[in-house]
C-alpha positions as CSV (number, residue, x, y, z in Angstrom):
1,X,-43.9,59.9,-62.0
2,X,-46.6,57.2,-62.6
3,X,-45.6,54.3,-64.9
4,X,-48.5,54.9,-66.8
5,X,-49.0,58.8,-66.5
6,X,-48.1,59.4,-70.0
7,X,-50.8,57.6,-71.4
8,X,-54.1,58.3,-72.2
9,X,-57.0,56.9,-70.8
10,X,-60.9,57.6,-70.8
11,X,-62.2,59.7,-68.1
12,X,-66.0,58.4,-67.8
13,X,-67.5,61.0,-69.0
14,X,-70.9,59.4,-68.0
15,X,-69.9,60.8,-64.2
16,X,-71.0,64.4,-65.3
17,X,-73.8,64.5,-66.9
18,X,-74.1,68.0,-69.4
19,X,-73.9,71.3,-67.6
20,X,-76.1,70.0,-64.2
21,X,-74.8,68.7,-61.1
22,X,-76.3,66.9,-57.8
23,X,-73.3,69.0,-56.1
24,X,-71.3,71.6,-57.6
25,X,-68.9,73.2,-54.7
26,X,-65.6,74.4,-54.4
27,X,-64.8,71.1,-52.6
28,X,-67.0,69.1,-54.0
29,X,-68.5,68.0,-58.1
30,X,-71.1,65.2,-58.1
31,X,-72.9,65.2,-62.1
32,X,-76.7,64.9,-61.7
33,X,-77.7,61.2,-62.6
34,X,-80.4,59.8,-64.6
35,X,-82.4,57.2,-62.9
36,X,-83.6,55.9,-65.7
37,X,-79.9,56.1,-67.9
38,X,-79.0,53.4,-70.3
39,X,-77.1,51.2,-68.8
40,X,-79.1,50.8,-65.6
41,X,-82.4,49.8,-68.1
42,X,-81.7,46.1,-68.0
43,X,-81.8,45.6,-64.2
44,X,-85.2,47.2,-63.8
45,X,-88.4,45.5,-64.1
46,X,-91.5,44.8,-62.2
47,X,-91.7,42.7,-59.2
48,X,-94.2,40.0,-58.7
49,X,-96.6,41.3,-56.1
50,X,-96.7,40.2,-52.6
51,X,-99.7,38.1,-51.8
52,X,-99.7,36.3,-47.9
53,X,-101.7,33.2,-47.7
54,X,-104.9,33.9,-45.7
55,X,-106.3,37.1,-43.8
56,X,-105.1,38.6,-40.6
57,X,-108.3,37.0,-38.5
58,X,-107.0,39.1,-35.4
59,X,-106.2,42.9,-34.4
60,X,-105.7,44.7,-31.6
61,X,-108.0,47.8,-30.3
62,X,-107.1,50.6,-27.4
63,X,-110.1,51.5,-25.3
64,X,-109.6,54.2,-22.4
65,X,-105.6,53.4,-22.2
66,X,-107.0,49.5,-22.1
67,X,-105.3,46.9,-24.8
68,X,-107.9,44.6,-26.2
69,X,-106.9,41.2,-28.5
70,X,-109.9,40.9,-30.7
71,X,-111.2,38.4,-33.3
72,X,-112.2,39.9,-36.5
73,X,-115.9,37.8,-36.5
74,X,-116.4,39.2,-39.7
75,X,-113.5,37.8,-41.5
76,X,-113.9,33.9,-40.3
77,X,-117.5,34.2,-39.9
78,X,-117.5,33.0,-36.7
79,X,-118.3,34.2,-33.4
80,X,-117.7,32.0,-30.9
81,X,-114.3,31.0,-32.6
82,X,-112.0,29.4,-29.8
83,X,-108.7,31.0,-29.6
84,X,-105.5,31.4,-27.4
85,X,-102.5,33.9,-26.8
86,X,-99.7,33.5,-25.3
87,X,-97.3,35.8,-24.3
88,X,-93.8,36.2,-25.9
89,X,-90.8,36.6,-24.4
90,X,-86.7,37.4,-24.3
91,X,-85.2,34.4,-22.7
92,X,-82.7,36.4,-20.1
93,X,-81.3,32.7,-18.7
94,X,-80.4,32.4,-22.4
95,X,-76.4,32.9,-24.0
96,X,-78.0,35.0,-26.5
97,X,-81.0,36.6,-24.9
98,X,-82.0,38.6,-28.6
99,X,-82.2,35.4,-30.6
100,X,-84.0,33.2,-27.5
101,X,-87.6,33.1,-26.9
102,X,-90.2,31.6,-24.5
103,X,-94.3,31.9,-24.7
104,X,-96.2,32.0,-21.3
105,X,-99.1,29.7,-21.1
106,X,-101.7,30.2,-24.0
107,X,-104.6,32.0,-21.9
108,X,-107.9,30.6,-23.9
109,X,-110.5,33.7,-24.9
110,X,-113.3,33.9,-27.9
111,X,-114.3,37.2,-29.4
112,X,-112.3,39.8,-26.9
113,X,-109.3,39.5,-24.5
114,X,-107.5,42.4,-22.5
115,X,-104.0,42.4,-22.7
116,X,-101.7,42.9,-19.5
117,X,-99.3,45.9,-19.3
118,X,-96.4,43.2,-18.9
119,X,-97.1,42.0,-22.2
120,X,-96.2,43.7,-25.6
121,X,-95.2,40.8,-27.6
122,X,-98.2,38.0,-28.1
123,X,-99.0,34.5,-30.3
124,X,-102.4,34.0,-30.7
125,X,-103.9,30.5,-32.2
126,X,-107.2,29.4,-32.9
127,X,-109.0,26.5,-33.5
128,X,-109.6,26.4,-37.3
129,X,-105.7,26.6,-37.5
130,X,-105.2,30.1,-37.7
131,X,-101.5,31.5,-35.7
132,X,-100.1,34.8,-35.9
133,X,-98.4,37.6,-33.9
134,X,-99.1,41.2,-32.5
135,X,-96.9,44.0,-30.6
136,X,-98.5,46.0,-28.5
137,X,-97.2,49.6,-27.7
138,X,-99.0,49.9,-24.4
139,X,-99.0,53.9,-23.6
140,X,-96.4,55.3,-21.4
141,X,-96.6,56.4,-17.7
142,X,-98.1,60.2,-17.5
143,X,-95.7,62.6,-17.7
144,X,-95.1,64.6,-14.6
145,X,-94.0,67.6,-16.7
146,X,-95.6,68.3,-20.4
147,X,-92.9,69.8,-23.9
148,X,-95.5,71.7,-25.5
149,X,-92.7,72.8,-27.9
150,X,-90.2,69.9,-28.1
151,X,-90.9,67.3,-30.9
152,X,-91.2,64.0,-31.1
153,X,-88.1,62.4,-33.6
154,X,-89.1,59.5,-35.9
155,X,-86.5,58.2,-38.0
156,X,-87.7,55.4,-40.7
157,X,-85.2,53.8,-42.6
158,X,-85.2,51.2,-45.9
159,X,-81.9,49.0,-46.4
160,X,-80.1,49.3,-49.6
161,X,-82.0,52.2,-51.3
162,X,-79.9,54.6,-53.1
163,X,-81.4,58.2,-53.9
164,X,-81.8,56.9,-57.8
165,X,-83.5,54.0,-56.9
166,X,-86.2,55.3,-54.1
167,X,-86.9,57.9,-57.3
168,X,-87.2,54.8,-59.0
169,X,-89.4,52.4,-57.4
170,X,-91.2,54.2,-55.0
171,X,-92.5,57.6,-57.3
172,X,-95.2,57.9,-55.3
173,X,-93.4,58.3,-51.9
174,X,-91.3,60.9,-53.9
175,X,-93.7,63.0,-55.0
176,X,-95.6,63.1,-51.6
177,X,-92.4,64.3,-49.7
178,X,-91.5,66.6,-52.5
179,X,-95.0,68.0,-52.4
180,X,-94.8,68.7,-48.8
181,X,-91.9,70.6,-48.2
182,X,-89.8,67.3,-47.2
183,X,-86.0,68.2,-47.7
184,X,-83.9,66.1,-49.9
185,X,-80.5,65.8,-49.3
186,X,-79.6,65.1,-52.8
187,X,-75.2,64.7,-51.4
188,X,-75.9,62.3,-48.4
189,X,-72.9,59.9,-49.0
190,X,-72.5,56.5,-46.8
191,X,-69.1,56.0,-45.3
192,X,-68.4,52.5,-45.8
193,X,-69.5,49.5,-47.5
194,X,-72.9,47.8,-45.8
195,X,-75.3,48.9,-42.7
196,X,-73.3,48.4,-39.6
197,X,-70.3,51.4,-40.0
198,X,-72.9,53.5,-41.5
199,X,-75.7,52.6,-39.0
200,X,-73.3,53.2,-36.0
201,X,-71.8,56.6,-37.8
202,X,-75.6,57.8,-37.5
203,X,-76.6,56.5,-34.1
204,X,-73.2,56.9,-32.2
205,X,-71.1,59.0,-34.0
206,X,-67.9,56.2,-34.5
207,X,-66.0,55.8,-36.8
208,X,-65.6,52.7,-38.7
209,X,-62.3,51.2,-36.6
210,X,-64.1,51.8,-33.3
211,X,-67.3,50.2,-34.2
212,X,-65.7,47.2,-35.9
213,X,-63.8,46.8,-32.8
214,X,-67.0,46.9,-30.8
215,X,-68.3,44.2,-33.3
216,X,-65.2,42.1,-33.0
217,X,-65.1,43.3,-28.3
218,X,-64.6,39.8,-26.6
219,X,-67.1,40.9,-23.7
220,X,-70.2,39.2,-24.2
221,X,-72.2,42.2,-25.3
222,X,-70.4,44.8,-26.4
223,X,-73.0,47.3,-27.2
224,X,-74.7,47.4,-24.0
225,X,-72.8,50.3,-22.8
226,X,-72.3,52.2,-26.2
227,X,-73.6,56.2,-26.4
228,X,-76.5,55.4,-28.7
229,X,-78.4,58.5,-29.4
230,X,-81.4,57.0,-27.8
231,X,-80.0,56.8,-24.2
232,X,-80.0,60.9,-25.0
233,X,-83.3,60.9,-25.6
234,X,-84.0,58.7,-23.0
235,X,-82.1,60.7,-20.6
236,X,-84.1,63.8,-21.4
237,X,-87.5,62.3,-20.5
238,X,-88.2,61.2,-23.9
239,X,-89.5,57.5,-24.7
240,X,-87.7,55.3,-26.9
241,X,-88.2,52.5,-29.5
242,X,-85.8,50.6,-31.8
243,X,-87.3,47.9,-34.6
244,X,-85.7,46.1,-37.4
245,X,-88.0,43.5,-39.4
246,X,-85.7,40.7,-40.3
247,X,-83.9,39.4,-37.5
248,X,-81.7,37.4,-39.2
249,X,-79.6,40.8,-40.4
250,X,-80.5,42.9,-37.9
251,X,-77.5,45.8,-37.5
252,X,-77.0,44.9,-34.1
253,X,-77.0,41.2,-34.1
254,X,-75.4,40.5,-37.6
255,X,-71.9,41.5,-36.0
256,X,-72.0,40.3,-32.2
257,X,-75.2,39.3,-29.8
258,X,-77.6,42.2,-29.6
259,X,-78.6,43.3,-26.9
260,X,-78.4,41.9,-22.9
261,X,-80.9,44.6,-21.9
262,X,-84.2,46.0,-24.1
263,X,-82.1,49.2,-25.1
264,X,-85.6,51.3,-25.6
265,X,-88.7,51.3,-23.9
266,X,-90.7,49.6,-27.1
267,X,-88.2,46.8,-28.5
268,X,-90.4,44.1,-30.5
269,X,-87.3,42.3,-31.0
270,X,-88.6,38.9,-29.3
271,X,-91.9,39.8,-31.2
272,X,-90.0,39.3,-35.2
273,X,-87.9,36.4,-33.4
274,X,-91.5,34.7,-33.1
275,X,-93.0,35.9,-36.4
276,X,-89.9,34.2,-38.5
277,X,-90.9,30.7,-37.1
278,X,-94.6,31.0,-38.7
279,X,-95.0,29.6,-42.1
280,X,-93.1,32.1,-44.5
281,X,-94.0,32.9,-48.3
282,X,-91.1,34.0,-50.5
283,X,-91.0,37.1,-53.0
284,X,-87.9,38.8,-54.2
285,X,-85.7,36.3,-52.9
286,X,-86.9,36.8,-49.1
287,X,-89.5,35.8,-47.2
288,X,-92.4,38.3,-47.5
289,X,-95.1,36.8,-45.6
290,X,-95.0,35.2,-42.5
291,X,-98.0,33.1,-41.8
292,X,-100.9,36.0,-42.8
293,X,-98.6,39.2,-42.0
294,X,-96.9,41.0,-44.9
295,X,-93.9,42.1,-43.1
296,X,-93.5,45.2,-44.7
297,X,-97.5,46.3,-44.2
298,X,-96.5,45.5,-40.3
299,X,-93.8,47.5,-39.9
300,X,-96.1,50.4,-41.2
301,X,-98.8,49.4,-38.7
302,X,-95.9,49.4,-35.6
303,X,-95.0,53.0,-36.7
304,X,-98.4,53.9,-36.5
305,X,-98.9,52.2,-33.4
306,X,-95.8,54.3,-32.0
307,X,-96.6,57.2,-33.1
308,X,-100.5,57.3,-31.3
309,X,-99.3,55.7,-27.9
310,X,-96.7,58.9,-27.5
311,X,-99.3,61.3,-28.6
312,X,-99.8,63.8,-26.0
313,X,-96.8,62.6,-23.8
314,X,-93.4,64.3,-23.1
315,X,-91.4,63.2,-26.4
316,X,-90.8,60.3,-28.2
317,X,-88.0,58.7,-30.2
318,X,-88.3,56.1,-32.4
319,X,-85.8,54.4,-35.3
320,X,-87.9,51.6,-37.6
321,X,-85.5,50.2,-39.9
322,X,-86.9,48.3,-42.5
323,X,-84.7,45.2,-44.5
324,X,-87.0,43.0,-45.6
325,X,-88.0,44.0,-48.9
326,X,-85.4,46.4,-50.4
327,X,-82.2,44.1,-49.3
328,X,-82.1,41.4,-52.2
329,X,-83.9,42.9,-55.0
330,X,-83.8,46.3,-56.6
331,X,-87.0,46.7,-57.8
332,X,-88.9,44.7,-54.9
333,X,-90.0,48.4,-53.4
334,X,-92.2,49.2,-55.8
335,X,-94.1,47.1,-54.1
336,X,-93.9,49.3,-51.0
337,X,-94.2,52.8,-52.7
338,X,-98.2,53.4,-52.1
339,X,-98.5,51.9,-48.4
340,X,-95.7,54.3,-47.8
341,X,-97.5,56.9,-49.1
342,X,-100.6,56.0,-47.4
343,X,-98.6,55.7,-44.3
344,X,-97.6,59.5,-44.5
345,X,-100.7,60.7,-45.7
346,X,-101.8,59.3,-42.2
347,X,-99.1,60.7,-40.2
348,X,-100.1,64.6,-41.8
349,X,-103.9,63.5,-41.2
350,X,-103.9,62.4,-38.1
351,X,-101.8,65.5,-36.8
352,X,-98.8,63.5,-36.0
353,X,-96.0,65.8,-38.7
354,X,-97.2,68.8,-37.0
355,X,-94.9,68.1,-33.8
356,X,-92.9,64.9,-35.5
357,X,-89.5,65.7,-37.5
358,X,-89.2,62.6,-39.5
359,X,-86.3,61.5,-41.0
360,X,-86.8,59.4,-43.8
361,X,-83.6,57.6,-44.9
362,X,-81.0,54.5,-46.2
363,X,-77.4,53.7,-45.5
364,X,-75.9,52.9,-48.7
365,X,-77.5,51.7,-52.4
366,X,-77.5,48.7,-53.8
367,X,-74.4,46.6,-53.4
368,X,-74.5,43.3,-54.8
369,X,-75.1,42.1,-59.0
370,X,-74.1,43.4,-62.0
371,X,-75.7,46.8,-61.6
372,X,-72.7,47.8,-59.4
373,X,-70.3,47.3,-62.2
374,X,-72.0,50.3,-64.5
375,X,-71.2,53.5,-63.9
376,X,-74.8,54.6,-62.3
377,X,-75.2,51.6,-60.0
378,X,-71.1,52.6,-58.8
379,X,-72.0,55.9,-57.6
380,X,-75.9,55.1,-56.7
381,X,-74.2,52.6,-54.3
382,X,-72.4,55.4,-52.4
383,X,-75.6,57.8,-52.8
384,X,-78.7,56.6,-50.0
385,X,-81.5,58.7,-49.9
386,X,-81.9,60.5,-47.1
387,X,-85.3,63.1,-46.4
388,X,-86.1,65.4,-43.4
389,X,-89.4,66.6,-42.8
390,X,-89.3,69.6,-39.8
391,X,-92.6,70.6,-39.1
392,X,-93.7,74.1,-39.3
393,X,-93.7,74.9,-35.6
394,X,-90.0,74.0,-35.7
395,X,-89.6,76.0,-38.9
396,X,-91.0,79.2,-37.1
397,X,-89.2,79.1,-33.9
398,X,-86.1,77.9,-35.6
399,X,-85.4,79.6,-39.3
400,X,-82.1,80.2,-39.3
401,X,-81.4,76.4,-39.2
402,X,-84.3,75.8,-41.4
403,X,-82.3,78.2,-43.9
404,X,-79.2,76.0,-43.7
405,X,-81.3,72.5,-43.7
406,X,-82.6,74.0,-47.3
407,X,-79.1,75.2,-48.2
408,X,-77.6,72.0,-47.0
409,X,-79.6,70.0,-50.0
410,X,-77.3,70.9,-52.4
411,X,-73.9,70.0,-49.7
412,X,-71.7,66.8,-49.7
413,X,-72.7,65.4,-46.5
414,X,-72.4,62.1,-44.2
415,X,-74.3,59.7,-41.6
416,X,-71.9,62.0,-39.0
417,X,-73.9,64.7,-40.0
418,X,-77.4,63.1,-39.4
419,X,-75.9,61.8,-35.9
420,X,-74.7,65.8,-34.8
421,X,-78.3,66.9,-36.1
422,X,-80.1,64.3,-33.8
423,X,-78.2,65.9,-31.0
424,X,-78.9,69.6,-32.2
425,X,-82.5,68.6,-32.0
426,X,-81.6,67.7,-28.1
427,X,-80.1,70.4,-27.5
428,X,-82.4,73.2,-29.3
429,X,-84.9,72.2,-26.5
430,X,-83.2,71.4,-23.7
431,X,-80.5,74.3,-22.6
432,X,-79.0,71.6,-20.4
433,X,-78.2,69.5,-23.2
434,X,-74.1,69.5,-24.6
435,X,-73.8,68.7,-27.7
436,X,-69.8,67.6,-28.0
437,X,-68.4,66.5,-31.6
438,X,-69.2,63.5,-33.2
439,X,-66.1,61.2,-32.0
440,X,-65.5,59.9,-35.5
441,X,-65.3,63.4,-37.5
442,X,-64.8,66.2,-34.9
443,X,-65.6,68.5,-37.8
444,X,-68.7,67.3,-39.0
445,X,-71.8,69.7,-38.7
446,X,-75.4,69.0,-37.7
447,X,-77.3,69.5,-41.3
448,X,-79.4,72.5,-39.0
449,X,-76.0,74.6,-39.2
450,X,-74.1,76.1,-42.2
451,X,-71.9,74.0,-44.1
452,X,-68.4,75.1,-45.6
453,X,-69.0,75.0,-49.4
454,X,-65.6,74.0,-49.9
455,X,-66.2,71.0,-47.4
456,X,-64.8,67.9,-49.0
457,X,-64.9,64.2,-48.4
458,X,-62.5,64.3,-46.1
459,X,-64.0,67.0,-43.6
460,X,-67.1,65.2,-44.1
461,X,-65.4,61.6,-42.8
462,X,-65.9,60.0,-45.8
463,X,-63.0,57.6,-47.3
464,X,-61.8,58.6,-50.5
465,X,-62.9,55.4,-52.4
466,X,-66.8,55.9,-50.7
467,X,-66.1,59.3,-51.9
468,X,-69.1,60.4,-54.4
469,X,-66.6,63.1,-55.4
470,X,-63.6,61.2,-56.3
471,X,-63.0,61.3,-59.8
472,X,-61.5,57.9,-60.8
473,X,-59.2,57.8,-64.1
474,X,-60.2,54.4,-66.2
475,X,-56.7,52.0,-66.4
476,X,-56.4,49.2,-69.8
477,X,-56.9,46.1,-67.1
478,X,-54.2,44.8,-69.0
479,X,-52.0,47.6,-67.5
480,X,-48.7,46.5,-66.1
481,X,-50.2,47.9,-63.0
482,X,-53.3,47.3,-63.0
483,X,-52.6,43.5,-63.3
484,X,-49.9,43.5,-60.5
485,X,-52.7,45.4,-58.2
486,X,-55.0,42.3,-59.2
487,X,-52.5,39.7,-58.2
488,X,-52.3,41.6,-55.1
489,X,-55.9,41.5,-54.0
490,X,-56.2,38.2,-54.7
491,X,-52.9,37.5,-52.2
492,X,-54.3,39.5,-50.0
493,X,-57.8,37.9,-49.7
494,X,-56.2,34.7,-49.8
495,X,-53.6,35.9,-46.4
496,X,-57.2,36.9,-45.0
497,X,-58.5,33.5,-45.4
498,X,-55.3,31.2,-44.3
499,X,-56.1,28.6,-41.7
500,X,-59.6,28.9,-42.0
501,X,-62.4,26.3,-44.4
502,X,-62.2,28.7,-46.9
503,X,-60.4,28.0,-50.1
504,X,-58.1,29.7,-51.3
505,X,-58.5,31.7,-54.5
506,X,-56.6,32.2,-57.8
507,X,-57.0,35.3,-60.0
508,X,-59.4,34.4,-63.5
509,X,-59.5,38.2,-64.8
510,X,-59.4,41.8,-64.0
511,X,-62.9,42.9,-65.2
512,X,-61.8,46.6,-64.5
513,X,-59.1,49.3,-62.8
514,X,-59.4,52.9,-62.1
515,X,-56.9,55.3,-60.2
516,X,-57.0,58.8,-58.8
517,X,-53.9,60.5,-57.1
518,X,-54.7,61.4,-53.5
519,X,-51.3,63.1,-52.1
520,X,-48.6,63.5,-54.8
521,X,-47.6,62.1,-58.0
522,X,-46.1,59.0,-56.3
523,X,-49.1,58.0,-54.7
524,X,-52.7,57.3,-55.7
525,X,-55.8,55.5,-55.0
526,X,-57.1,52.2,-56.9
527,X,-59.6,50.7,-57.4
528,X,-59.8,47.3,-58.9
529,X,-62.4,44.8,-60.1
530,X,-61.5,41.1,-60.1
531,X,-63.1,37.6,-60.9
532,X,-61.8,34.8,-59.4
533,X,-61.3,31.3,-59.3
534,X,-63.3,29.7,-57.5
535,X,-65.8,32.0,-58.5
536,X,-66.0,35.2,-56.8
537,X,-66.4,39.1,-57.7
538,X,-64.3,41.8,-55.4
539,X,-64.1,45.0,-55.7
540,X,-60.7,46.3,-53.6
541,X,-59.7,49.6,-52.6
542,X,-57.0,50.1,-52.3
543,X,-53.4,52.9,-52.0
544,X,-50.4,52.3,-54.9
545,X,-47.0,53.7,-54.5
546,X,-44.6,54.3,-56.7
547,X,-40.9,54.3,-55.6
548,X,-38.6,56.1,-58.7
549,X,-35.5,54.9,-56.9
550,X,-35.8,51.3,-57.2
551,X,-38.8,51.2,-60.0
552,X,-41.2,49.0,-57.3
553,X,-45.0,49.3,-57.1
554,X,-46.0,49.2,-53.2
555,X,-50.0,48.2,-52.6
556,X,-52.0,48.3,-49.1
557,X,-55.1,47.3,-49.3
558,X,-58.0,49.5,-47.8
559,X,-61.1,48.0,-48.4
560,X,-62.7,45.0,-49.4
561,X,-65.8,44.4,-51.2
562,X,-67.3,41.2,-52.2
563,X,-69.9,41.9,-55.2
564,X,-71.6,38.6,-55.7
565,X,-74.2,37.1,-53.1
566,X,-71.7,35.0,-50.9
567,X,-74.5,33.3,-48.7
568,X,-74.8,30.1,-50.2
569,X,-71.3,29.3,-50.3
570,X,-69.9,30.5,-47.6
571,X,-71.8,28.6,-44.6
572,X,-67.8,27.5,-43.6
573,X,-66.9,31.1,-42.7
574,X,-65.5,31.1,-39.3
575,X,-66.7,34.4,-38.5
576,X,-69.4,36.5,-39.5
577,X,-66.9,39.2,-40.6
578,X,-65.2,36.8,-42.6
579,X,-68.3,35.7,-44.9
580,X,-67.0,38.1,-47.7
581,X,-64.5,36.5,-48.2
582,X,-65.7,33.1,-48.1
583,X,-66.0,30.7,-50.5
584,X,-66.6,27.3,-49.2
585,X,-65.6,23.5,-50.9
586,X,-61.9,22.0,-51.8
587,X,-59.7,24.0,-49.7
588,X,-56.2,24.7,-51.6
């Protein structure tokens, strides 16, 4: 048996919370958390408000299917202002087409310009100094055959915003979705540590190996002929777009090159390239502002301006994923909460929810700071928030899987899930349509279908340390074991490091250890907490063995987590993948 089974140890209690759960299944328990619980108080507090330096002194206008770059005469009291645009552009000749740009020659104009079809992404600059950027979403080609009944699919999604902390900081939003019949899958659980695994889990079905091995591919661009569930849309007549705001961190170019191709029809990529070389202003440790634009308020606008150039048109697709202000400060989307809401009270206004299904979601919770080390912040981490809104056309021609959306609230469920209901949406309205198993978790269900109650982590693809389920058994860190699992982590990181500018690191404490048994009594999962020296935080999954025959511990590490903001020391990393690691200076 377990060295240390006869002891007792202090099961955190906090993890259920009185007689109410999130999830209460046969295979699955998750206590109902506070948002506001004790020891998440001292992390919350109110962001400074984002203010750009000067107005937005330029706007674009649609006239009869006709795109218009206009001066706002009003705002610079001035109308015969002199002013310029160019046109912006992926640099195809480039090694890196996604991260290279070129501007065609800045075409003079004062008051009113039309804009060409070839150009979405523009620079315009004027003579009193002013310089900014606009996308334009000119409207699709007529379609030869109209989907009176199909819907359009919007999915808009926030980095790094657990369940408890969208309830937090953005009440408003909440209450407005709550309000309106939204769904909220209260047991949508991430599958792995940051945005890529869980990104790719959603919008191809992989599992983590496969998409870290498309990451790490040594062809040039390895995602260009990846199943993304937009080339399904695409197939099936409807247009496409794909966005991210900070292109820096974008999902698709944090781990390789992005894109050869555009890989929608609308893909502003070359237009945020441009937009990050204006003058930025910095709030909640990003930049916020980029010249006049608050880059939040203009992702808002581009989902606007999506949603009315596919109005009336065969279908449209669109995923807007948002990092900007939610990825390096927990309480920075407060300051996001009522242009969300005004942003939806649009959408239902202007008719666009009535043949939309919106799915408003995150990939994981916040992971880096001391809120990760109390009990809440843990399990928030594994617990993004994730909201469907199906509109009531859908509802009546489909109630059965309405029904099981509704029951599916209350089910444990996974980013494979959301990836098998995009392609039950597909296949709903299109009989030609096959909707084959998620490749990463063949048993994973669209969230339209019934779910097994006794569906645990494992059905659901999730890893047992990601698992919102598991129920983890505090260790003294001063544990016989516990301490030989720290000295292993720390050996381990350091193998991971070996050869590289990295230094090496020594072990300064075990800050905490927990355990659950996974198979039998001579195996078990770990977690472990450690600071070291040079200072670092990690947080290591990983599986402990126990042989009775010879009395020897066994480790193999699972997972790696770094806890602490890495980015200003590890500039030496040789790889992106290896910047967790990382801790640049003396090497050892």
């Amino acid at each position: 048996m377990w060295p240390f089974r006869a002891r007792t140890y202090t099961y955190p209690s906090e993890h259920i919370n009185g007689d109410t759960f999130l999830i209460k299944t046969a295979g699955c328990t998750i206590g109902r958390m506070d948002p506001f619980a004790n020891d998440i108080l001292p992390y919350l507090s109110e962001p400074e408000p984002i203010r750009c330096d000067g107005e937005v002194q330029t706007y674009v206008t649609k006239i009869h299917g006709h795109v218009y770059l206009n001066v706002n005469s009003t705002a610079i009291r001035n109308s015969s202002l002199l002013c310029c645009y160019a046109g912006i552009y992926r640099n195809l000749s480039a090694a890196i087409p996604d991260d290279n740009i070129f501007y065609s020659e800045c075409v003079p104009f004062v008051n009113r310009i039309p804009i060409e079809k070839n150009t979405s992404s523009l620079r315009v600059t004027c003579e009193n100094g002013y310089d900014n950027v606009h996308y334009v979403f000119h409207e699709p080609p007529p379609d030869a055959v109209k989907h009176a009944k199909r819907p359009n699919v919007l999915m808009i999604g926030i980095d790094a915003l657990s369940r408890l902390n969208f309830i937090r900081t953005m009440p408003k939003t909440v209450e407005f979705c709550q309000r309106n019949g939204w769904i909220d899958l209260k047991g949508y659980n991430k599958i792995l540590h940051n945005t890529y695994p869980n990104m790719m889990a959603a919008m191809t079905g992989k599992d983590p190996n496969a998409s870290m091995s498309i990451g790490n591919a040594k062809n040039t661009f390895p995602f260009e002929d990846i199943d993304f569930i937009w080339k399904h849309f695409k197939s099936r007549g409807y247009t496409t777009a794909y966005a991210e705001d900070w292109p820096l961190v974008s999902t698709f170019n944090f781990v390789g090159p992005g894109f050869l191709r555009p890989p929608t029809d609308y893909y502003p990529r070359a237009y945020f390239v441009a937009q990050s070389t204006l003058p930025e202003k910095v709030f909640c440790g990003l930049p916020q502002c980029y010249g006049p634009q608050h880059v939040g308020l203009g992702m808002i606008k581009l989902i606007e301006d999506f949603t009315s150039a596919i109005k009336n048109r065969a279908g449209g697709f669109g995923l807007f994923w948002s990092n900007s202000f939610s990825h390096s400060d927990l309480n920075c989307p407060k300051n996001l909460d009522k242009p969300y809401l005004r942003l939806f009270e649009r959408l239902k206004r202007n008719g666009v929810l009535r043949d939309t299904v919106v799915i408003f979601f995150s990939d994981h919770g916040f992971r880096f700071g001391e809120i990760v080390e109390t009990t809440t912040g843990w399990l928030e981490n594994r617990l993004p928030f994730l909201y469907i809104w199906l509109p009531s056309a859908f509802r009546t021609r489909h109630p059965k899987q309405y029904r099981n959306l509704v029951a599916n609230a209350r089910a444990l469920t996974s980013p494979y899930d959301l990836h098998m209901t995009l392609k039950h949406i597909l296949a709903l309205h299109d009989p030609t349509y096959s909707m084959l198993p998620s490749p990463g978790c063949a048993d994973c269900k669209s969230l339209l279908e019934e779910i097994n109650p006794a569906r645990t982590c494992s059905d659901a693809g999730i890893p047992p340390y990601w698992c919102s389920c598991s129920k983890y058994i505090a260790m003294p860190t001063d544990d016989i074991v516990a301490t030989r699992a720290a000295v292993f982590c720390v050996d381990d990181i350091n193998r991971s490091v070996e050869g590289t500018n990295c230094s090496q690191y020594t072990l300064g404490r075990t800050l905490e250890a927990k355990y659950f048994e996974v198979a039998d009594s001579t195996i078990a999962n770990m977690f472990v907490r450690v600071l070291t020296v040079p200072p670092a935080k990690f947080e290591v999954n990983l599986r402990a063995g126990y042989d009775e025959r010879v009395g020897e511990l066994e480790f193999s590490t699972i997972s790696v987590d770094r806890l602490d903001r890495y980015e200003p020391v590890a500039w030496c990393s040789p790889t992106k993948d290896m910047r967790r690691y990382c801790h640049c200076g003396a090497v050892n």
